[in-house]
N, C-alpha and C positions, 0 to 999 in steps of 0.2 A: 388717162390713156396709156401712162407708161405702167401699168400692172400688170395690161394684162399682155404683152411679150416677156415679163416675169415669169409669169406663172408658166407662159408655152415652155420658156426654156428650161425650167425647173422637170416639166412631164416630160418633154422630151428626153434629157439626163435621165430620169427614172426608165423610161421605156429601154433606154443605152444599156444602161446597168444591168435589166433583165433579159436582153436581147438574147447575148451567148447562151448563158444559161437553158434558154428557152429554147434557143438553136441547137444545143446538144441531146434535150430530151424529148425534143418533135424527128431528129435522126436515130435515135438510138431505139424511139417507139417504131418508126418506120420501119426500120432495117428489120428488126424482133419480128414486126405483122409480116412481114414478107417472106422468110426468111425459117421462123417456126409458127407452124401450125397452132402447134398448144399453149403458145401466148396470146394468140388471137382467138382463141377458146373463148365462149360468155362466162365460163363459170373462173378463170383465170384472169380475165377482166373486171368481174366483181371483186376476187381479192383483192389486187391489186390497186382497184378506187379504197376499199374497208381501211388495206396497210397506209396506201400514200395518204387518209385522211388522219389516222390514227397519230404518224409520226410527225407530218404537218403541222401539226394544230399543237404539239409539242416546239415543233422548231418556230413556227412562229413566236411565241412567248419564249424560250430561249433567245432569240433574233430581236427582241423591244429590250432586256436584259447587256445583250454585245453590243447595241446602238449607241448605251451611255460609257463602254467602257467597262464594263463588269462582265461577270460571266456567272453561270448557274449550274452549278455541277448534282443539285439534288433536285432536276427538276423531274427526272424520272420517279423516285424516292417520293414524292409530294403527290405526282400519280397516283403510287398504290395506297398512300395514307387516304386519301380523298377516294379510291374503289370501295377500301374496306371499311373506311365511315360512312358510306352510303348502305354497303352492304348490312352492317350490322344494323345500320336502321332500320333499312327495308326487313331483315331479321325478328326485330322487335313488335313487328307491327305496324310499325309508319308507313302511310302511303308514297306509292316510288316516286311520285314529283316530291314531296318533301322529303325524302330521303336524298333524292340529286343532289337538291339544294341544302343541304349537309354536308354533302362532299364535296360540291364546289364552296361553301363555307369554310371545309376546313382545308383545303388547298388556296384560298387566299389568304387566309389567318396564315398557315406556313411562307406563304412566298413572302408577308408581310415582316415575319419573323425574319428571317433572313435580310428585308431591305434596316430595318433594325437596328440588327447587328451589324450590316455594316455602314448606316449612316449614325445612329448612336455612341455606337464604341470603335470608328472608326478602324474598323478590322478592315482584312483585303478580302473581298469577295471573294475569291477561290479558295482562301482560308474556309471563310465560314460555311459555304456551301460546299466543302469537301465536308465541312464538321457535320452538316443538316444531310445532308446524303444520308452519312452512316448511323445519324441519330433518327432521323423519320424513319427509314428502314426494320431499324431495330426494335423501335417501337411499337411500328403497326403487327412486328413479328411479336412482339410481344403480348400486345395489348389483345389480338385475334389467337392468342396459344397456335402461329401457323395452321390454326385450321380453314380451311376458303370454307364462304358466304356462297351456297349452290342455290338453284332453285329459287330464281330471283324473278320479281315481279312478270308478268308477260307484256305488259307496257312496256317495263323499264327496258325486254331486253328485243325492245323492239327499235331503240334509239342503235343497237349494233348492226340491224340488217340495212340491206340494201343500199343504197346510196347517202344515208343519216351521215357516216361518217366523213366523206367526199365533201356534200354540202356543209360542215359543220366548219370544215377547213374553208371552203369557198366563204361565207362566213365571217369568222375569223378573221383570216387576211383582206377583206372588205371592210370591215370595221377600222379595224388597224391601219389600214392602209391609208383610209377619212383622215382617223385620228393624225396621223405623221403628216398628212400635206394640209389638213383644213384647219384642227385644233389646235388651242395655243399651247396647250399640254404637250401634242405631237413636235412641236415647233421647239420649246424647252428643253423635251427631250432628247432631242440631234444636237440640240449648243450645249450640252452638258457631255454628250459622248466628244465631241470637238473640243473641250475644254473646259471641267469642271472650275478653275478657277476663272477663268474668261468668263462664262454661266453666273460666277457668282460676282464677278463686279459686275454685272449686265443687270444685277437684281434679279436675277431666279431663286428662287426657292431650292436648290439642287437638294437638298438633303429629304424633301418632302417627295420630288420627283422620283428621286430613286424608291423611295420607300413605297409609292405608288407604282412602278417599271416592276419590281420584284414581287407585287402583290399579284398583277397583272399576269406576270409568267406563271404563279401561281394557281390562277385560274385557270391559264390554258391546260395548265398540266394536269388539272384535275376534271376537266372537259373531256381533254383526253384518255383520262385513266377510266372514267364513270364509259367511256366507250368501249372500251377494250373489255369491262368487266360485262358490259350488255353482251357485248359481242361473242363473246366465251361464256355466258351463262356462272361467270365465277368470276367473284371479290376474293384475291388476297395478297400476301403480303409482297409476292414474288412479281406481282403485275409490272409489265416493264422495267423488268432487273437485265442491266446494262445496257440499255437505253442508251444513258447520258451522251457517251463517243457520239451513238448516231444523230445525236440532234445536233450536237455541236457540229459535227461534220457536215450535215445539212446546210446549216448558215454558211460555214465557209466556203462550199460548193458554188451556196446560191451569191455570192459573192460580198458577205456579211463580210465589214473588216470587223478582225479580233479588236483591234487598237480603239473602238467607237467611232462612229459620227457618221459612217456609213454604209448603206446597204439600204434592204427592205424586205420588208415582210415577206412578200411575193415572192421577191430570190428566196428567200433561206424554204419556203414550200417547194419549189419549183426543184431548188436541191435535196428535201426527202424525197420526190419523186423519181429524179434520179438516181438513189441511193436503194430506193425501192425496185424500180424496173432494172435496174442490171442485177440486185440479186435475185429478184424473179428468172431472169437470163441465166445465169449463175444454177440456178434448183433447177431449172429446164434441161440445161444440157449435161447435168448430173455431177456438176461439180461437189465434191464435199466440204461442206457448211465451214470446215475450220479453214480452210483458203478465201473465205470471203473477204479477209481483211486484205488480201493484199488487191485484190480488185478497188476496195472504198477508198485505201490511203493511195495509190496510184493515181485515182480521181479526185483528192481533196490537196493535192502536188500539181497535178496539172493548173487545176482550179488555183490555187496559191498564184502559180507563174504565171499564168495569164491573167491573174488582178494584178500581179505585178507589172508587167506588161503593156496593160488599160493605164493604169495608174501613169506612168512612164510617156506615154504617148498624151494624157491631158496633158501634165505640165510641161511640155514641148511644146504641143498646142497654145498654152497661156502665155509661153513666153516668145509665142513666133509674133 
């Protein structure tokens, strides 16, 4: 009988966590519908699900990555490796379901390479995922001579219309989100961002978990990229080139701590969204494109202080 006021108060903190978050992007969509015309447009509305599913489903798997403590700087990079392996299949003749599953093949073989590297040779994760950044990049520029993969299946590039990418995030963050509160895996992997040595007198496997968290982001990020390449009728090497800030930004928005152990999938969505509808706000009212940073980092300082803030007011809480 004492489980299950565990588990309320466990969802209840989850729903805590994503409240603001959620509170900021149901006012800020508000204000925009009211306010301008041509965000409440249908055809401005379908962007805007295409982008927020697109960079989503990115921040999710970056967001399982910052949970243990690590971070993922080439998850953009792992994208376009995993567009343009698909593309080159679909190229050669492969039919476009096995060509997907190519690219999301080889966007987890990369994200798996990276968990690897840093539980193998215990390197520092921002080390090697700066290295994989510049090395996937380089190679898919290489390996494709920069030329994009056009003229791509009409199935395949039917996964980029309409709401595919929306639901693919909804998705995603449902899976994920199972896995974090139901599985044991999900469960491992919040005590290893809490404390990898703690994890490992506890008997966890951390070194297997990470290797498996980095595969995982992997996937997303080539889920993401095989979208973006449907989406635009074109695989190549440049597919979600400079990316990375945004997803990272996203998580900390949606109130991903850097440090591990906690957040959620949900938030760090909930914060591409955000990230998404004010630079739609932003192209609406004719801002130009190289001021947009100072809009994102204004909101990813806010977001900081106010987890600071949340943070500051539990432990008050715990110790009233």
């Amino acid at each position: 009988m004492a489980i299950a006021p565990a588990r309320t108060t466990r969802s209840l903190a989850l729903r805590a966590r994503e409240l603001p978050t959620l509170t900021v992007l149901t006012t800020v969509v508000a204000w925009l519908a009211i306010t301008q015309r041509a965000f409440r447009a249908p055809e401005n509305l379908a962007q805007l699900g295409q982008e927020i599913g697109l960079l989503g489903v990115l921040a999710c798997g970056e967001s399982l990555v910052i949970l243990t403590g690590g971070i993922d700087l080439s998850i953009a990079a792992m994208a376009a490796l995993a567009a343009c392996a698909a593309g080159a299949s679909m190229a050669a003749g492969v039919p476009w379901p096995a060509g997907a599953l190519i690219g999301l093949a080889a966007g987890g073989a990369a994200g798996w390479l990276n968990g690897a590297l840093v539980t193998y040779r215990r390197l520092a994760p921002i080390l090697v995922t700066l290295a994989t950044l510049l090395l996937y990049r380089a190679a898919t520029n290489v390996a494709t001579g920069a030329v994009p993969y056009n003229q791509l299946p009409e199935g395949f590039k039917a996964l980029g219309r309409g709401g595919v990418p929306l639901g693919a995030l909804v998705l995603v963050c449902a899976v994920s989100a199972l896995m974090l509160a139901r599985a044991r895996f999900g469960r491992h992997l919040v005590a290893v961002g809490g404390g990898e040595q703690s994890a490992r007198l506890s008997g966890i496997r951390v070194d297997a978990v990470l290797r498996r968290v980095y595969m995982g982001a992997g996937l997303c990020a080539a889920a993401s990229g095989l979208l973006m390449a449907a989406a635009a009728n074109n695989a190549q090497w440049s597919v979600a080139d400079g990316w990375e800030l945004d997803v990272i930004a996203a998580a900390v928005i949606g109130g991903v701590r850097l440090t591990g152990g906690e957040g959620s999938v949900v938030s760090a969505a909930l914060g591409a969204a955000i990230i998404v509808v004010l630079r739609n706000a932003l192209f609406l009212s004719g801002v130009p494109t190289e001021r947009y940073g100072l809009v994102t980092g204004a909101v990813i300082l806010v977001a900081a202080l106010a987890e600071q803030v949340r943070r500051a007011r539990e432990r008050r809480a715990r110790h009233a």
